[in-house]
N, C-alpha and C positions, 0 to 999 in steps of 0.2 A: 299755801305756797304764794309768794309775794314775785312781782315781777320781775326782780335780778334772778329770784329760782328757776321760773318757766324758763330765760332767757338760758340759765345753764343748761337744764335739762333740753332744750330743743338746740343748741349746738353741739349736745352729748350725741343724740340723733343724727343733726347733721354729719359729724363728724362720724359716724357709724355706718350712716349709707352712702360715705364718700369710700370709706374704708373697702365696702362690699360694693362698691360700683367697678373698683379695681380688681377686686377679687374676681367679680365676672369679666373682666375687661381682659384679662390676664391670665384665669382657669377657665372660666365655664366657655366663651365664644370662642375661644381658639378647638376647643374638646369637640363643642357644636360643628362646627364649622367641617373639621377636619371627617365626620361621620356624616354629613352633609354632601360630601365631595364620593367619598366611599362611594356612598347608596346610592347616588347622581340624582341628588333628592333635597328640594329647598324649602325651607319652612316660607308660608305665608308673612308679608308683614305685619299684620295683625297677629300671629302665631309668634312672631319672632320678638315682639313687647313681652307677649308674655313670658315664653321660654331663658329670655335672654334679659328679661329685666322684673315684671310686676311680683312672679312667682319666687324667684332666688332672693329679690328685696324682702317680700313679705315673709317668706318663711326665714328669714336671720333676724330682721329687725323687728318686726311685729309679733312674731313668734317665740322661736328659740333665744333670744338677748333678753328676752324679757323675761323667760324663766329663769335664767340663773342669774337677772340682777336680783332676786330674790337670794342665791349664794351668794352676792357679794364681787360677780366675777364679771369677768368678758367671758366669749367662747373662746378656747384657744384655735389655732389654725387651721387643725385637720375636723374637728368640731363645723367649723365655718366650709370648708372645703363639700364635706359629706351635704350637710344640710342644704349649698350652694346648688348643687347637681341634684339632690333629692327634689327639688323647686322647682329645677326644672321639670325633671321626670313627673312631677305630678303633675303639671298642665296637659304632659303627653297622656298621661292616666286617662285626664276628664274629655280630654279627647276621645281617646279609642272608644270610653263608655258610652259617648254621648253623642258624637257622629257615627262610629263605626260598629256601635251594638256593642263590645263587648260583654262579655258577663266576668263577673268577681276573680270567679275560677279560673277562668283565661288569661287574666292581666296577671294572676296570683301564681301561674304556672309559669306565664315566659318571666317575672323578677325575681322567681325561685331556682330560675332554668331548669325547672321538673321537662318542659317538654317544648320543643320547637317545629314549628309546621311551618306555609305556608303565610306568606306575611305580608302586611301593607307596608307602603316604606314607611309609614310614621312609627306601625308598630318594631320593625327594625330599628328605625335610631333608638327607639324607647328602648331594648334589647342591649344594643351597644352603648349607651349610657351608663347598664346596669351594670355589663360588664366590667367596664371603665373604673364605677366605685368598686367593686370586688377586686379591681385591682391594688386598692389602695385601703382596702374595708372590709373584711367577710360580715354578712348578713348575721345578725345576731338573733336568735330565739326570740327575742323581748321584740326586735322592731319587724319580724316577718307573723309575729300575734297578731299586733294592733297593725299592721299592713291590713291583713287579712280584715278586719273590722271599719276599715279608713274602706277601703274598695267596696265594700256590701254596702256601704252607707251612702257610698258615691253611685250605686248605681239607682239607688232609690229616689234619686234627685232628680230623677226623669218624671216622677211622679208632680213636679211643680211646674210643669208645664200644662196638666190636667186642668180645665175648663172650673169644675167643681172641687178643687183640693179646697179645704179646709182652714182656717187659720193654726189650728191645734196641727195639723198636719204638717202645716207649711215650717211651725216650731218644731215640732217632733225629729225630720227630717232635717233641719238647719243644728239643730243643738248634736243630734248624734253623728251626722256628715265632717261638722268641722270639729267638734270636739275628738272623736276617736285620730281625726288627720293630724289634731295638735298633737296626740298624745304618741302617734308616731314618730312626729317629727322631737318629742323629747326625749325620745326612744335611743336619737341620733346622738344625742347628748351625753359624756359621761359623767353620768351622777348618779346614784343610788337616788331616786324619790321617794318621800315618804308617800301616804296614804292621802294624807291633809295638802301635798303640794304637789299629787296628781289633778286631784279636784279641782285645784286653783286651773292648773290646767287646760282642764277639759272646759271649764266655764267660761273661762277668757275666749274660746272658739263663738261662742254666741253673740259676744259683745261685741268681736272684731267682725262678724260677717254681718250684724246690723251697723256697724260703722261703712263695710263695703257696697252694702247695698242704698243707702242713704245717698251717695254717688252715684251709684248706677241703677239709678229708679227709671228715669229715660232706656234707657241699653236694656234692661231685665221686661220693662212692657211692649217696648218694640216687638222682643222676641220670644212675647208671651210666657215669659216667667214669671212664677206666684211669687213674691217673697212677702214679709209683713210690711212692707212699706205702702206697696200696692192691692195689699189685700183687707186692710184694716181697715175698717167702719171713717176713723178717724183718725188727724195727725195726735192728736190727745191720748187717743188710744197707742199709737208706737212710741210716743215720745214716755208713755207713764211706763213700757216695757222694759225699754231700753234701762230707766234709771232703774229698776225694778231690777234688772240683770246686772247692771253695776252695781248694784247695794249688794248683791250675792257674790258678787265677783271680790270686793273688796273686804267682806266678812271672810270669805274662805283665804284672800290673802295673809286676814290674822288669824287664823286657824293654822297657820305654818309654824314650827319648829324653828324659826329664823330670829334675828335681831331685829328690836324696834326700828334701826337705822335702814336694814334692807328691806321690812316690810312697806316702810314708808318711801322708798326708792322705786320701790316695782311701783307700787301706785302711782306716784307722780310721774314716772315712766309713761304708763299705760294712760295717765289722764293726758297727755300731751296728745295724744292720736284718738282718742276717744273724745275729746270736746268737738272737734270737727263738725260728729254724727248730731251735736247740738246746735251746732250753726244751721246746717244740712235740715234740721227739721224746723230751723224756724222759718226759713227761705218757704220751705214748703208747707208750713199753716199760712202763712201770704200767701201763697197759690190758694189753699183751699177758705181760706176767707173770701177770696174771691169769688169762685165758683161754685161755693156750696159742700155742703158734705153729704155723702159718700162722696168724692172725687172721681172722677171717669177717668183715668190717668190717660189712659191709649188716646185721648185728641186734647189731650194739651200741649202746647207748645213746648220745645224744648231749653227753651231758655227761662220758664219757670217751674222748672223740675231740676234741672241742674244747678248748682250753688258755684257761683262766681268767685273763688278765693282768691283773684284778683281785686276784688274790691276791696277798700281800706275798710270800710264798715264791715264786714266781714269777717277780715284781720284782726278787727280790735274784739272783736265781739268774740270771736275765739279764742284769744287772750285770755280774755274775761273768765271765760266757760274753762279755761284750761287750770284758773288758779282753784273756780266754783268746785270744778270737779273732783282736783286733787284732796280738797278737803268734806267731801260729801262721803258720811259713815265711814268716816278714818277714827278709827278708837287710838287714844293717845294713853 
């Protein structure tokens, strides 16, 4: 990929989360808002990023766009609409699980509306949320399966707060957490998948939450979260991961039933937002050439844990990584 392509492909982007920045501008806060007022119940500001923007961006753009530019497609409207409000609902999900205890079965009963009791307001708006899509959506077999497997998976992520978790643990946990959640979220999607363009699926879950966590390696140790950034001997050791999970991510791309034009599309899709995590880890072998390895992460400063995409050197360097990436085990 030469740099008039990056340059297409990241105003393809741009132009995509401008697209879906109205779509929540115009569906999802006024929906929020109006079930807000109901319950006389306000989301935090820090709650209301996520609800109201990081969760409805990631799962259209980072998510669900990138599996059917493997069709060839956009999502059509009601596509974007479902998945827009499922975005948010999931942040409501990782809440309840992970402030408020719940368990699988309980989050799985009030978005089945098997059963209603007694409620906190967060779990109420989550309720009238669901309701909301069922206005416009019945729950389909296929997306209340892998619900049911996206929630089990979520609640086991309380376990990476544990002192002693593992690094195999901390994968274990990350690969079936967010892959079974992608696999919901293409659930949302109308398309018959094949077999070969689940997998692609489910794998891209790992690449994108080591792209997530590469950012929030400060935010995840503050608040004693294991993830492999901060738990790994070495940045040698996450960074050989990573490419290790893209080399599979992009084999199983051509493992799909698709044209050479779209397999090659999703990838340099996916390489535009994945080079970052390469920026991301060189920022932080500076840190750790500095200080030694293993890294202590919990007292190092936060301005060398966090990668500055403000800086030009930065900018170009990702560039670079973005043309590097697109073409690392792409079979022609």
């Amino acid at each position: 990929m030469n740099t008039w392509q990056v340059l297409k492909y990241g105003l393809t982007l741009t132009a995509d989360g401008y697209r879906q920045l109205i779509t929540i501008n115009r569906f999802l806060k006024p929906l929020v808002l109006k079930h807000e007022i109901n319950l006389n119940y306000h989301l935090s500001k820090e709650e209301k990023k996520k609800v109201l923007f990081y969760y409805p961006m990631y799962t259209v753009l980072a998510c669900a766009q990138m599996y059917v530019t493997l069709k060839g497609r956009k999502l059509t409207k009601n596509e974007t609409l479902r998945l827009t409000l499922i975005g948010a609902m999931a942040t409501l999900c990782d809440d309840l699980i992970d402030e408020e205890h719940w368990k699988k079965a309980e989050i799985f009963s009030l978005l089945s509306n098997v059963n209603e009791k007694e409620l906190s307001k967060k779990a109420q708006l989550l309720l009238s949320l669901n309701k909301e899509l069922q206005n416009f959506w019945p729950l389909t077999d296929r997306y209340l399966s892998v619900l049911k497997l996206a929630l089990e998976w979520q609640s086991h992520s309380a376990k990476q707060l544990e002192e002693n978790i593992s690094l195999d643990e901390i994968v274990d946990i990350c690969r079936k957490k967010n892959g079974y959640t992608s696999l919901m979220f293409a659930s949302l999607v109308d398309e018959d998948w094949t077999k070969e363009e689940l997998d692609f699926v489910y794998q891209s879950a790992i690449v994108g939450q080591l792209t997530n966590d590469s950012f929030d390696i400060y935010f995840d140790t503050q608040n004693n979260i294991h993830t492999y950034f901060n738990t790994a001997s070495s940045i040698q050791q996450v960074r050989n991961f990573f490419m290790h999970e893209c080399r599979q991510l992009h084999e199983l791309v051509f493992k799909c039933n698709a044209s050479s034009k779209n397999k090659i599309n999703t990838i340099r899709r996916m390489s535009i937002l994945h080079a970052f995590t390469l920026t991301a880890l060189d920022h932080l072998q500076e840190t750790e050439n500095k200080y030694g390895a293993p890294v202590d992460w919990k007292i190092i400063p936060r301005k060398e844990m966090v990668t500055d995409m403000a800086l030009n050197k930065n900018r170009f360097k990702t560039l670079r990584y973005m043309k590097w990436l697109s073409e690392t085990n792409v079979k022609r």
